[in-house]
PyMOL commands that place a pseudoatom at each C-alpha (Angstrom):
pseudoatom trace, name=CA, resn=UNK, resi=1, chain=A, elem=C, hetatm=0, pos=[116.988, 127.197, 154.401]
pseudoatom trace, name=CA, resn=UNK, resi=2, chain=A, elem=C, hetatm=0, pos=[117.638, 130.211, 152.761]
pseudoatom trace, name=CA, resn=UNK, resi=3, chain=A, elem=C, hetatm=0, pos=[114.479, 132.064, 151.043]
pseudoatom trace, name=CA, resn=UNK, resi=4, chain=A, elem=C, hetatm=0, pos=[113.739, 131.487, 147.303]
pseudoatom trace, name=CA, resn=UNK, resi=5, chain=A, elem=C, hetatm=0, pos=[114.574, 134.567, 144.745]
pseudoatom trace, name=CA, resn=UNK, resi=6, chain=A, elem=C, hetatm=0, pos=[111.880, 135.952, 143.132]
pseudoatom trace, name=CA, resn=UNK, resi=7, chain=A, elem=C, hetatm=0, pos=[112.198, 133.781, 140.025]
pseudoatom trace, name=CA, resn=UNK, resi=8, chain=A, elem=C, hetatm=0, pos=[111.886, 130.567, 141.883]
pseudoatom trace, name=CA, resn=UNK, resi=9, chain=A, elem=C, hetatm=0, pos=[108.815, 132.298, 143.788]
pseudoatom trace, name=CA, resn=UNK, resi=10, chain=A, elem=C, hetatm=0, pos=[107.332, 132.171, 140.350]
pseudoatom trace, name=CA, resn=UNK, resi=11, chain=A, elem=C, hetatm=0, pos=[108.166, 128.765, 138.889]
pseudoatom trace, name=CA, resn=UNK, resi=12, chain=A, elem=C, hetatm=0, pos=[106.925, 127.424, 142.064]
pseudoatom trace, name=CA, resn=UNK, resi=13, chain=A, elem=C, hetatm=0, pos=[103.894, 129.098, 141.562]
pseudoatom trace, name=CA, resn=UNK, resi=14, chain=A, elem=C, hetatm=0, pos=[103.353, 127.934, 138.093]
pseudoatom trace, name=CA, resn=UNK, resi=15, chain=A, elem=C, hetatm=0, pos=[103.948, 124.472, 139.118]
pseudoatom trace, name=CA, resn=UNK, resi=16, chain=A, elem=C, hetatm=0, pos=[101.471, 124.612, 141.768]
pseudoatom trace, name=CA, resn=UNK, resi=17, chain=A, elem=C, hetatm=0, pos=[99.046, 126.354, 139.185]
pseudoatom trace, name=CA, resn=UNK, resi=18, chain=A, elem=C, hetatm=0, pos=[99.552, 123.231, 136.826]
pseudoatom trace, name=CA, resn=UNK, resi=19, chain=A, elem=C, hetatm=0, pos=[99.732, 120.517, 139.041]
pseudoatom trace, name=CA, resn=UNK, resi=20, chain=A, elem=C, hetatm=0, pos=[95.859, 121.779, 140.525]
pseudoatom trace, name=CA, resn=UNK, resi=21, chain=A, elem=C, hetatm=0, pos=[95.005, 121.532, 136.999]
pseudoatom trace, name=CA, resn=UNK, resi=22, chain=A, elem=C, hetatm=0, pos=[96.696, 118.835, 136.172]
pseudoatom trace, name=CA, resn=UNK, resi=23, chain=A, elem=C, hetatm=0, pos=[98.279, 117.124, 138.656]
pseudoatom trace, name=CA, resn=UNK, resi=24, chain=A, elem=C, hetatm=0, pos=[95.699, 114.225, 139.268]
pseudoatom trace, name=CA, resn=UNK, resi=25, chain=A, elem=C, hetatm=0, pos=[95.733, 112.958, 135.222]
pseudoatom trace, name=CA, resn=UNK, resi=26, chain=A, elem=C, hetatm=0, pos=[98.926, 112.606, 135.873]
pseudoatom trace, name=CA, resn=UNK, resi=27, chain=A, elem=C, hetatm=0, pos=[98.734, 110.773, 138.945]
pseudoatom trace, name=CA, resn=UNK, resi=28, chain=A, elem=C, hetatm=0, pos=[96.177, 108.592, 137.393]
pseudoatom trace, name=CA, resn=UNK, resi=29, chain=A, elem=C, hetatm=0, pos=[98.201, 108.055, 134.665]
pseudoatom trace, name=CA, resn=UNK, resi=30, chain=A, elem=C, hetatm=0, pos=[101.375, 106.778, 136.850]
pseudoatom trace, name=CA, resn=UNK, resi=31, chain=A, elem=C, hetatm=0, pos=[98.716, 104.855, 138.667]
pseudoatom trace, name=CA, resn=UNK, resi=32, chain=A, elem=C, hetatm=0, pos=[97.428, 103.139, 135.522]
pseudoatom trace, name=CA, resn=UNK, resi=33, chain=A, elem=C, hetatm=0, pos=[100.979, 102.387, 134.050]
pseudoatom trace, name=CA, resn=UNK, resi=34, chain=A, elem=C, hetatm=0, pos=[101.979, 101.050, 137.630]
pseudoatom trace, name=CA, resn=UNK, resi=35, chain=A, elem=C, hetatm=0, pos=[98.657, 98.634, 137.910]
pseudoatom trace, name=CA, resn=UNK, resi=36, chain=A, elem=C, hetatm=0, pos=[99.066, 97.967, 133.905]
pseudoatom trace, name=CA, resn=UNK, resi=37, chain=A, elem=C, hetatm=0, pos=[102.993, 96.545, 134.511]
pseudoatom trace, name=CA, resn=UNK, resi=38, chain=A, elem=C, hetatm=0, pos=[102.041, 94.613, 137.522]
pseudoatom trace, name=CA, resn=UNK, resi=39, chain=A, elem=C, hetatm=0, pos=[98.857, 93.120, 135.618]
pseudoatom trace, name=CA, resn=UNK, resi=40, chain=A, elem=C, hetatm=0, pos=[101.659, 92.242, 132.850]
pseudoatom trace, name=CA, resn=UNK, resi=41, chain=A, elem=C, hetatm=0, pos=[103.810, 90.797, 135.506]
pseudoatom trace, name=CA, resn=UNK, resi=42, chain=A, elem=C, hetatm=0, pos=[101.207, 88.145, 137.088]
pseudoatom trace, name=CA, resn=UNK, resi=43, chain=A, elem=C, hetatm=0, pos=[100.086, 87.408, 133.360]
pseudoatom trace, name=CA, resn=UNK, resi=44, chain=A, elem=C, hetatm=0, pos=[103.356, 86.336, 132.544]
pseudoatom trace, name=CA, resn=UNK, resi=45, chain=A, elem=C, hetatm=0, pos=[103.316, 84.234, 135.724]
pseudoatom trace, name=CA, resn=UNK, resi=46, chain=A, elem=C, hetatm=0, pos=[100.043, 82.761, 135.123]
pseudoatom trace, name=CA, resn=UNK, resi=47, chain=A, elem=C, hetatm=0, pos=[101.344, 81.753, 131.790]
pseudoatom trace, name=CA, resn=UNK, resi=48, chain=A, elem=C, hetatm=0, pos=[104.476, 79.931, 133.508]
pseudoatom trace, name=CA, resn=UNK, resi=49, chain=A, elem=C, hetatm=0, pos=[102.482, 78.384, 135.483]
pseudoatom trace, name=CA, resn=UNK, resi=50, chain=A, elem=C, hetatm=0, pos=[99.427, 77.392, 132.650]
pseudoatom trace, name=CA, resn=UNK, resi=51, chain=A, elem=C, hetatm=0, pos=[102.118, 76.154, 130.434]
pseudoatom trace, name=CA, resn=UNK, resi=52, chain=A, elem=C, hetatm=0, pos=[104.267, 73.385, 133.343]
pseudoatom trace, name=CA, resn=UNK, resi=53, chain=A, elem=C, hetatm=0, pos=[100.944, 72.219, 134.053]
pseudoatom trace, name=CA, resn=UNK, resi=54, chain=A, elem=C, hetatm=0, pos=[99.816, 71.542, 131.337]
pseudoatom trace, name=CA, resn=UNK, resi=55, chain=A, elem=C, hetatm=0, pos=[103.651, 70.418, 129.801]
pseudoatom trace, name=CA, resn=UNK, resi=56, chain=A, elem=C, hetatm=0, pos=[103.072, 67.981, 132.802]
pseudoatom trace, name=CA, resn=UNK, resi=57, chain=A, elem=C, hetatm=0, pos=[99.683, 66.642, 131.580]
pseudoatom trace, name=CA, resn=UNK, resi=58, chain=A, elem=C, hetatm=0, pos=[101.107, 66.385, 127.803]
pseudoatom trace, name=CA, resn=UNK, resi=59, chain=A, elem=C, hetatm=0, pos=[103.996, 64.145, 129.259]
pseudoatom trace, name=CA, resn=UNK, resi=60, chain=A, elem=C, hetatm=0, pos=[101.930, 62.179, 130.964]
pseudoatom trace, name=CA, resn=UNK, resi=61, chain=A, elem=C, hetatm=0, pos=[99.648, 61.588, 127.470]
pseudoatom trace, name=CA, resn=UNK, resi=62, chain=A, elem=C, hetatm=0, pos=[103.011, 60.697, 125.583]
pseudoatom trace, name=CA, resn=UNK, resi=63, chain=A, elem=C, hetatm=0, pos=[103.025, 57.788, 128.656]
pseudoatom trace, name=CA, resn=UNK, resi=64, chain=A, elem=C, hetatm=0, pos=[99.600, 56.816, 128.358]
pseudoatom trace, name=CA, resn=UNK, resi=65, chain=A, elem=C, hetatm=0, pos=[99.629, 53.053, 128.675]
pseudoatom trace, name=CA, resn=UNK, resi=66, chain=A, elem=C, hetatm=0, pos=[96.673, 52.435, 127.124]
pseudoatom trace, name=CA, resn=UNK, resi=67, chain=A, elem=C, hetatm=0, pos=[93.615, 54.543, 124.835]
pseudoatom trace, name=CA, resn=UNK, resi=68, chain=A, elem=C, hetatm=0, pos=[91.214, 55.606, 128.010]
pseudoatom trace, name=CA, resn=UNK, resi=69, chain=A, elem=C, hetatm=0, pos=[94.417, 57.161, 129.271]
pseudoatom trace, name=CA, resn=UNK, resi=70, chain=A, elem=C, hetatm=0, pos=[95.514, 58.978, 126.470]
pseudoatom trace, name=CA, resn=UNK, resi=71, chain=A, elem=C, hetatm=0, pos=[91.733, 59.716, 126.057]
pseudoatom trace, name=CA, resn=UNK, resi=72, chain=A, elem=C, hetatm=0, pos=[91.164, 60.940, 129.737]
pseudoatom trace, name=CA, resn=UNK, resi=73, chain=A, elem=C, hetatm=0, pos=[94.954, 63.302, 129.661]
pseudoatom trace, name=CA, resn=UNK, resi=74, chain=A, elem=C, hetatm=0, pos=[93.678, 64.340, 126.358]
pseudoatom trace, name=CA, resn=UNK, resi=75, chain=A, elem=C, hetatm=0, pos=[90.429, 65.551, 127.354]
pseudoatom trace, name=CA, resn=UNK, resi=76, chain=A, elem=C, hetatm=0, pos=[92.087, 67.339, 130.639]
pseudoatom trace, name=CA, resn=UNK, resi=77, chain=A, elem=C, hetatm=0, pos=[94.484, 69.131, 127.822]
pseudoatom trace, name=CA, resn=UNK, resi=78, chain=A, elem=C, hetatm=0, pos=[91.749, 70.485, 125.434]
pseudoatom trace, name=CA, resn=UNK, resi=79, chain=A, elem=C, hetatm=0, pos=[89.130, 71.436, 128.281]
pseudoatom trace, name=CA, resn=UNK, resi=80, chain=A, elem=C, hetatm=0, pos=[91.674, 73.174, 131.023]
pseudoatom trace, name=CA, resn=UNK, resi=81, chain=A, elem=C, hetatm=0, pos=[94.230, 74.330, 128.948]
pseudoatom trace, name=CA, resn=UNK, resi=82, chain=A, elem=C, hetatm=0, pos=[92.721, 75.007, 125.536]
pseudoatom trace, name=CA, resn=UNK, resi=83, chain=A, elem=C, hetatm=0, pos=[94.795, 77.958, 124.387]
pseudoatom trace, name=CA, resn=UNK, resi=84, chain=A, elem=C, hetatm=0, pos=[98.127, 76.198, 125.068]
pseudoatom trace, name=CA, resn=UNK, resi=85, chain=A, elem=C, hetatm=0, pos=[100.519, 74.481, 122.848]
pseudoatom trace, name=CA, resn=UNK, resi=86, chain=A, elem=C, hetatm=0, pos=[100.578, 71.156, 123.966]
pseudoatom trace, name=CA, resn=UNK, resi=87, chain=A, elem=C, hetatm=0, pos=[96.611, 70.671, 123.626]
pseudoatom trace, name=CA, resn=UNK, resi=88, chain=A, elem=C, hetatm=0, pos=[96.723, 71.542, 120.203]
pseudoatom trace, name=CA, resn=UNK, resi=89, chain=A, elem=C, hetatm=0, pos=[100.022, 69.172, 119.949]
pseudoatom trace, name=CA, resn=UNK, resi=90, chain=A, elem=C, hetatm=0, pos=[98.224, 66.505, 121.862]
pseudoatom trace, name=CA, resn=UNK, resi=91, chain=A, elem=C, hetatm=0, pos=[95.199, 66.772, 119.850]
pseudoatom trace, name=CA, resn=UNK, resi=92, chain=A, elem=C, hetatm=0, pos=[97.387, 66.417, 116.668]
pseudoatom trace, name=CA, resn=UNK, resi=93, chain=A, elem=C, hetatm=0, pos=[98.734, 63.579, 117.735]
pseudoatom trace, name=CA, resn=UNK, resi=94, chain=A, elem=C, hetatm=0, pos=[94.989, 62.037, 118.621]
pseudoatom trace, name=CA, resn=UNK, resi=95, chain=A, elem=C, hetatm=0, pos=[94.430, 63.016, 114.754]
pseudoatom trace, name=CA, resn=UNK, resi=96, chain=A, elem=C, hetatm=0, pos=[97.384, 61.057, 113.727]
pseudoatom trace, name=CA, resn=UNK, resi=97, chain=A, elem=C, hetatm=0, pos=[96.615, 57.745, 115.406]
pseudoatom trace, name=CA, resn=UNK, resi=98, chain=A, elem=C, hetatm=0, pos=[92.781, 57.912, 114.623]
pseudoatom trace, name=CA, resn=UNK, resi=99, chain=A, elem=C, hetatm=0, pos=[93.993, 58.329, 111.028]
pseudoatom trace, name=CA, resn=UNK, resi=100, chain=A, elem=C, hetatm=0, pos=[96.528, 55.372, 111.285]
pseudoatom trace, name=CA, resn=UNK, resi=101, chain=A, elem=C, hetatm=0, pos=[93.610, 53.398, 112.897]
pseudoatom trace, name=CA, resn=UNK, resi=102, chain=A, elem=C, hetatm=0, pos=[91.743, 54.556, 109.729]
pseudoatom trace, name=CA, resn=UNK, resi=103, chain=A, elem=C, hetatm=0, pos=[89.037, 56.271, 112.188]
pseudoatom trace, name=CA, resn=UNK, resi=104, chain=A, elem=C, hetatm=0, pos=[88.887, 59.474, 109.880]
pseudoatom trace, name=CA, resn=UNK, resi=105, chain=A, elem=C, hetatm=0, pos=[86.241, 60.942, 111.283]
pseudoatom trace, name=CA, resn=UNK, resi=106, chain=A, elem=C, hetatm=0, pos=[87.711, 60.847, 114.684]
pseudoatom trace, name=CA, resn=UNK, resi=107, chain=A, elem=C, hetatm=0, pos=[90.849, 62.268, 112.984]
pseudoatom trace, name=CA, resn=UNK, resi=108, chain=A, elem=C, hetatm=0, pos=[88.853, 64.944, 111.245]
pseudoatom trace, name=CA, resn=UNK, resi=109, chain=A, elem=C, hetatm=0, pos=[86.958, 65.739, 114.414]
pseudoatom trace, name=CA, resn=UNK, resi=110, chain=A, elem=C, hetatm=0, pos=[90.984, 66.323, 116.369]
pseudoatom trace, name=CA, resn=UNK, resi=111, chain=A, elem=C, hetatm=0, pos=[92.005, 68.538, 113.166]
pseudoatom trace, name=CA, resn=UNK, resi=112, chain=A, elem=C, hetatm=0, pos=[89.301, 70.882, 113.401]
pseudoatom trace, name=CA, resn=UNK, resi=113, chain=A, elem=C, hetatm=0, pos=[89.881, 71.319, 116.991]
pseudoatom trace, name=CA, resn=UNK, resi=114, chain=A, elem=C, hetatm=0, pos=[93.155, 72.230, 116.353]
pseudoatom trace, name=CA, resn=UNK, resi=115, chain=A, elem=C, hetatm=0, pos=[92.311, 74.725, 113.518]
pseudoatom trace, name=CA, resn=UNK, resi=116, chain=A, elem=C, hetatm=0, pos=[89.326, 76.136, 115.901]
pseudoatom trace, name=CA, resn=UNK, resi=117, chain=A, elem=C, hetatm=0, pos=[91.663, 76.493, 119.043]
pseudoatom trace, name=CA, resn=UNK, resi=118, chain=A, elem=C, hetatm=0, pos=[95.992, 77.451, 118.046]
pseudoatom trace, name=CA, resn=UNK, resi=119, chain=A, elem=C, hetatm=0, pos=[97.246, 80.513, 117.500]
pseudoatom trace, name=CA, resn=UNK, resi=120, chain=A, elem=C, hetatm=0, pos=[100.005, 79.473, 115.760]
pseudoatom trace, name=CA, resn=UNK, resi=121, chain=A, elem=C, hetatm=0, pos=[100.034, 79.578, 111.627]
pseudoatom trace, name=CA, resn=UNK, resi=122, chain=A, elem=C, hetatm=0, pos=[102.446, 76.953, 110.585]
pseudoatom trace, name=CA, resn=UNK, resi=123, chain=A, elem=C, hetatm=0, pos=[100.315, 74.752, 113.228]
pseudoatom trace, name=CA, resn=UNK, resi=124, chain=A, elem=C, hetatm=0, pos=[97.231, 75.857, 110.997]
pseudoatom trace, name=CA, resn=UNK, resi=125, chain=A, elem=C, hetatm=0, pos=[98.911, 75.086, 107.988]
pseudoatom trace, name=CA, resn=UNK, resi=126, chain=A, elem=C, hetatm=0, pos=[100.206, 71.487, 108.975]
pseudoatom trace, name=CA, resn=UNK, resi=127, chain=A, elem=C, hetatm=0, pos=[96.550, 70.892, 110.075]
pseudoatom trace, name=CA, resn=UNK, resi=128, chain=A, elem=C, hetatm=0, pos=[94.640, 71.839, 106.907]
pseudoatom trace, name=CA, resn=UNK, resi=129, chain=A, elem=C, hetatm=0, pos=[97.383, 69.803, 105.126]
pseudoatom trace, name=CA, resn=UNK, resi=130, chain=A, elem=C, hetatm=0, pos=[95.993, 66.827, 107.087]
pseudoatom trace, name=CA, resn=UNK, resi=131, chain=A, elem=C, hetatm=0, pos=[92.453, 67.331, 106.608]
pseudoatom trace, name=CA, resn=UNK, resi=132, chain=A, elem=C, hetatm=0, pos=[93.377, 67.809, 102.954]
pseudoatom trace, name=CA, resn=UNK, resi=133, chain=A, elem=C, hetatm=0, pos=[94.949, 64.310, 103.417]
pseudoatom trace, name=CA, resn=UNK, resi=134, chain=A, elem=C, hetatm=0, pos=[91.663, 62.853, 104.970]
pseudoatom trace, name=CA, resn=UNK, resi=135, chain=A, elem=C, hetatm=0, pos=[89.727, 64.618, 102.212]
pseudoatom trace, name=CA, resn=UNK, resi=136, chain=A, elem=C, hetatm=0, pos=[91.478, 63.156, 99.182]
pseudoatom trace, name=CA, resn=UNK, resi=137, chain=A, elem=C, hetatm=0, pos=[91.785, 59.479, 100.998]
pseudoatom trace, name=CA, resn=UNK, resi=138, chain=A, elem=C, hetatm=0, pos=[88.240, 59.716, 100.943]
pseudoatom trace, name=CA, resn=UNK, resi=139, chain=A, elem=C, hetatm=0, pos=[88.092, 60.915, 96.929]
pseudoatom trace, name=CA, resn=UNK, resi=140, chain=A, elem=C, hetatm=0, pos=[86.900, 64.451, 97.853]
pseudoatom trace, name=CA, resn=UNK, resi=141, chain=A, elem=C, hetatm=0, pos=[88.755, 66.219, 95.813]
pseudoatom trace, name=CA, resn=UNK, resi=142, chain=A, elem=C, hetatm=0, pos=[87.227, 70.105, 95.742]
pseudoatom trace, name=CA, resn=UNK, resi=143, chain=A, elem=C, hetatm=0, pos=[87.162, 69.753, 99.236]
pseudoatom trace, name=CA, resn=UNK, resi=144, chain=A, elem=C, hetatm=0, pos=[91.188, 68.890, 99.386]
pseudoatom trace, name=CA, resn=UNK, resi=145, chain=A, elem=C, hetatm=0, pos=[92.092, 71.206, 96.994]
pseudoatom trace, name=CA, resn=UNK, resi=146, chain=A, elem=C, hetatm=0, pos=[89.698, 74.213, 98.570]
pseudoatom trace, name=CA, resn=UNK, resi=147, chain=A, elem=C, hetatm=0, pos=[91.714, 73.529, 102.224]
pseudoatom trace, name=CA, resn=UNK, resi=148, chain=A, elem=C, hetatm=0, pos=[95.708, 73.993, 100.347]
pseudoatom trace, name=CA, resn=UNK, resi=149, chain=A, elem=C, hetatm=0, pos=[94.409, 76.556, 98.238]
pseudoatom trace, name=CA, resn=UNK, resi=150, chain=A, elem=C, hetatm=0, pos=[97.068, 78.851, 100.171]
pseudoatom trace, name=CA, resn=UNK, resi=151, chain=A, elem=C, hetatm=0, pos=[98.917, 78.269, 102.942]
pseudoatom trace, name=CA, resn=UNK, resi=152, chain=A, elem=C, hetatm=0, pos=[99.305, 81.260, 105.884]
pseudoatom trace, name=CA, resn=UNK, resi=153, chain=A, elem=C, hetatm=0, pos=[103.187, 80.867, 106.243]
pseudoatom trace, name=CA, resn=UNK, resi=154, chain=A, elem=C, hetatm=0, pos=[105.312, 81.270, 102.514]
pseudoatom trace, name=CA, resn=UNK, resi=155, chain=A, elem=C, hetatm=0, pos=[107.597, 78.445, 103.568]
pseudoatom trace, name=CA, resn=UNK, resi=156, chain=A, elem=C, hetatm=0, pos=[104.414, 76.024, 103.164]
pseudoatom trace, name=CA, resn=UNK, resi=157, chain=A, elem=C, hetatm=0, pos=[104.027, 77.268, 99.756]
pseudoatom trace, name=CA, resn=UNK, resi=158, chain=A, elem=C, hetatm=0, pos=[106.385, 74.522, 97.722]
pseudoatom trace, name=CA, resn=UNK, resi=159, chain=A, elem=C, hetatm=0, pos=[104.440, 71.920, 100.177]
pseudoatom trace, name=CA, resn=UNK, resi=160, chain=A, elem=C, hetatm=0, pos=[100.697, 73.003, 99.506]
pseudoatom trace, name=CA, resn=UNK, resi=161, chain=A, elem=C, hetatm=0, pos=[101.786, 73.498, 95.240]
pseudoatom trace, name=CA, resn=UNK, resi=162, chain=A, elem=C, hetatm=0, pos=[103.185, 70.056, 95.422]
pseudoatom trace, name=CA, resn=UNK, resi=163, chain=A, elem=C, hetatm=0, pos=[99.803, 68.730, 97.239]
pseudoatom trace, name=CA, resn=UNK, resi=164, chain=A, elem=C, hetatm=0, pos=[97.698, 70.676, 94.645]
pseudoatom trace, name=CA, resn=UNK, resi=165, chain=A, elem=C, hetatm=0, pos=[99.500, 69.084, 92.028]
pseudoatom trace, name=CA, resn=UNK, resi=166, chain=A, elem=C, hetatm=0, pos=[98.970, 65.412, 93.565]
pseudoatom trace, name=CA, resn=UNK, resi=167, chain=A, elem=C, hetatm=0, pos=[94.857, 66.379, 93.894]
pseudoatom trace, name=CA, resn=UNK, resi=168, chain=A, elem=C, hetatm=0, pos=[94.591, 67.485, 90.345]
pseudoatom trace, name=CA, resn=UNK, resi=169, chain=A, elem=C, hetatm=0, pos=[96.464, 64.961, 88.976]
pseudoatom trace, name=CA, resn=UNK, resi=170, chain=A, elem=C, hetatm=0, pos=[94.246, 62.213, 90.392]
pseudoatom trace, name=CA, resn=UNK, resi=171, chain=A, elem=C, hetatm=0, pos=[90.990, 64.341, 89.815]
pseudoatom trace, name=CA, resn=UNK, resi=172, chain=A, elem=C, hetatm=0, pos=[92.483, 63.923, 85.886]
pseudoatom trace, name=CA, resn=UNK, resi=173, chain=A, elem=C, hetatm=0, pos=[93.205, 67.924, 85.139]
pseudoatom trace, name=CA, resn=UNK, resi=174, chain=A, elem=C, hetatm=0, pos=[96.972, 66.958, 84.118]
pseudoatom trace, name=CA, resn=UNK, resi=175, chain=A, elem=C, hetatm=0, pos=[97.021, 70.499, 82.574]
pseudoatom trace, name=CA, resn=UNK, resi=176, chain=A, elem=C, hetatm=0, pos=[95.965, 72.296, 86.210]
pseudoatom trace, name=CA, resn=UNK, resi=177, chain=A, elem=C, hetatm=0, pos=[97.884, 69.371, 87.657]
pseudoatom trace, name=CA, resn=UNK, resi=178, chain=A, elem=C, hetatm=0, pos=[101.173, 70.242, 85.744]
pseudoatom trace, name=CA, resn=UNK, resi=179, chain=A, elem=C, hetatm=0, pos=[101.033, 74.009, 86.512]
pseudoatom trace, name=CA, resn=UNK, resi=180, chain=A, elem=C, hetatm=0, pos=[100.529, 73.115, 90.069]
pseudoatom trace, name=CA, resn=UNK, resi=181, chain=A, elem=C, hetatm=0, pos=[104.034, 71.313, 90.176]
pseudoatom trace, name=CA, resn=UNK, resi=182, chain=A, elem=C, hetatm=0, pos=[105.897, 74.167, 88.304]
pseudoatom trace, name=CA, resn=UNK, resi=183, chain=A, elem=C, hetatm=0, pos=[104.654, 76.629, 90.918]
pseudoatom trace, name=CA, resn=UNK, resi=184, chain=A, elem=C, hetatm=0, pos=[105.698, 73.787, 93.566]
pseudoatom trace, name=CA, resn=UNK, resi=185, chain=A, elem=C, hetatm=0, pos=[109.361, 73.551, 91.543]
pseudoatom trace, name=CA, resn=UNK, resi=186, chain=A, elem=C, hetatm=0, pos=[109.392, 77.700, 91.900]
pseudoatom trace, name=CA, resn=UNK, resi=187, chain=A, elem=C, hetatm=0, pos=[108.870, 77.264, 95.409]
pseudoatom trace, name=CA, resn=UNK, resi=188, chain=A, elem=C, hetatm=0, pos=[111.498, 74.688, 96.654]
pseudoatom trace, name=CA, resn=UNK, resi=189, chain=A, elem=C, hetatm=0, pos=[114.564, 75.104, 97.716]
pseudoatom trace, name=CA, resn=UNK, resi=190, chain=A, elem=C, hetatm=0, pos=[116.443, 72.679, 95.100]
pseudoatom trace, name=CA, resn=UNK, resi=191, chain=A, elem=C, hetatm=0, pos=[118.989, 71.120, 97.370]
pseudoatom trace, name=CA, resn=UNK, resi=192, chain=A, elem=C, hetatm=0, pos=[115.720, 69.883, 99.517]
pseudoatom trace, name=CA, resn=UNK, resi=193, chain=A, elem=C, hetatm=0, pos=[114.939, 65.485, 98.247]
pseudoatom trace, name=CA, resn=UNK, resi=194, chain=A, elem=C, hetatm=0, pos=[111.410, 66.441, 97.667]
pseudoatom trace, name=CA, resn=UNK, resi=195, chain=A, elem=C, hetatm=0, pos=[112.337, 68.582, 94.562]
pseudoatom trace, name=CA, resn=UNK, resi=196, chain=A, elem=C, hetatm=0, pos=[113.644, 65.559, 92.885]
pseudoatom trace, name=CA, resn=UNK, resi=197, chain=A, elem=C, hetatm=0, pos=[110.343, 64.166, 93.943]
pseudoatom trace, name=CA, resn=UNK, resi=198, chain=A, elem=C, hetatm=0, pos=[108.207, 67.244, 91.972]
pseudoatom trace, name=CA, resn=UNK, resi=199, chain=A, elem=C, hetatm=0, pos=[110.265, 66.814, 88.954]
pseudoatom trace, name=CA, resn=UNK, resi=200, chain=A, elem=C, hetatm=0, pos=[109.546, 63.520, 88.735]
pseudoatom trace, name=CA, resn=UNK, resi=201, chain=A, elem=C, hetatm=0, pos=[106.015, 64.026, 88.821]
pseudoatom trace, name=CA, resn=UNK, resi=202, chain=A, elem=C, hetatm=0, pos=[105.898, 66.649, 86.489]
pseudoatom trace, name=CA, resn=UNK, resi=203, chain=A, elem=C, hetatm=0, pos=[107.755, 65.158, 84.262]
pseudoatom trace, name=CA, resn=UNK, resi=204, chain=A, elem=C, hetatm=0, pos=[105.174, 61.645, 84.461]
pseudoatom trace, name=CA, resn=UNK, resi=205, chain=A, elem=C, hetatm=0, pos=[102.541, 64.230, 83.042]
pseudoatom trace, name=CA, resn=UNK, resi=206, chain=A, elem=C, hetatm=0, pos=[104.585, 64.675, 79.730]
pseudoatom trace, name=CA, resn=UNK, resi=207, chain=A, elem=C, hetatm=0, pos=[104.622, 67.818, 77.589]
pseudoatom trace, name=CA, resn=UNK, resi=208, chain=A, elem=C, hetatm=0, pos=[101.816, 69.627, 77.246]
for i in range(1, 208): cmd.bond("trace and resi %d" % i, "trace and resi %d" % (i + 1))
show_as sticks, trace
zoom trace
């Protein structure tokens, strides 16, 4: 190999010079990016794997033959897979037959799970649209009114107007009531049937 020219000599030199200096950050730095993609890589596996398990329990639920079974896959759901989707679906749909069953405390109890545990907005806004439901069933109206006072996701915004409007108009403050469906109207796409719906109900409440 023929012998480097002076110039060379003296880059390799430098380089030498820097990588004593610096050489090992940057080897820990490769090292770190290496061990932070693979850690990335077996999350994302984990996650496959968390999420067909527990898509396999949530089938099974949607089978249940009878309560104890939906109770016992539902239980399996919100204790071993808490963070996933289909608990919080699965723990909706526990809300929605306790509520059916008029069991509203048992509904109330699945809602707040659901609030406490997704990560997902619109799933937070459906849910505090169903404890609102709960609330004003029961004639507690602050409390319905305090959980649509704004929803996380602006497409909810027509839905939790409209709801406001409903509260207030049976809590007998037509005018707040009234305001509440114009803000609902605002907020509604008008080829969608429940703006027929809103105008209708605003104009039951007359002029002002």
């Amino acid at each position: 190999m023929a012998a480097f020219d002076l110039q060379e000599q003296e880059q390799i030199a430098a380089f030498k010079a820097w990588w004593v200096d610096w050489g090992r950050y940057v080897a820990a730095a490769l090292l770190v990016a290496v061990l932070g993609f693979a850690a990335w890589q077996g999350w994302l596996a984990w996650q496959r794997h968390v999420n067909a398990k527990a898509s396999a329990v949530f089938l099974q639920l949607q089978q249940s033959a009878d309560e104890k079974q939906f109770q016992a896959q539902l239980q399996v759901l919100k204790l071993e897979y808490p963070s996933s989707a289909y608990a919080t679906r699965a723990a909706l749909l526990a809300a929605q037959q306790g509520y059916v069953r008029g069991k509203l405390p048992e509904a109330r109890s699945e809602l707040q799970w659901v609030l406490a545990n997704t990560s997902e907005v619109t799933v937070r806004d459906i849910t505090r649209l169903r404890l609102a439901a709960i609330a004003l069933d029961e004639k507690k109206y602050d409390e319905a009114l305090g959980l649509v006072k704004a929803p996380e996701a602006e497409s909810y915004a027509g839905i939790y107007a409209d709801f406001r409007g409903d509260v207030l108009q049976l809590k007998g403050d037509k005018s707040a009531a009234r305001e509440a469906y114009k803000s609902a109207l605002a907020r509604t796409d008008k080829e969608l049937p429940g703006y027929k719906l809103i105008e209708f109900k605003l104009d039951a409440l007359g002029a002002k």
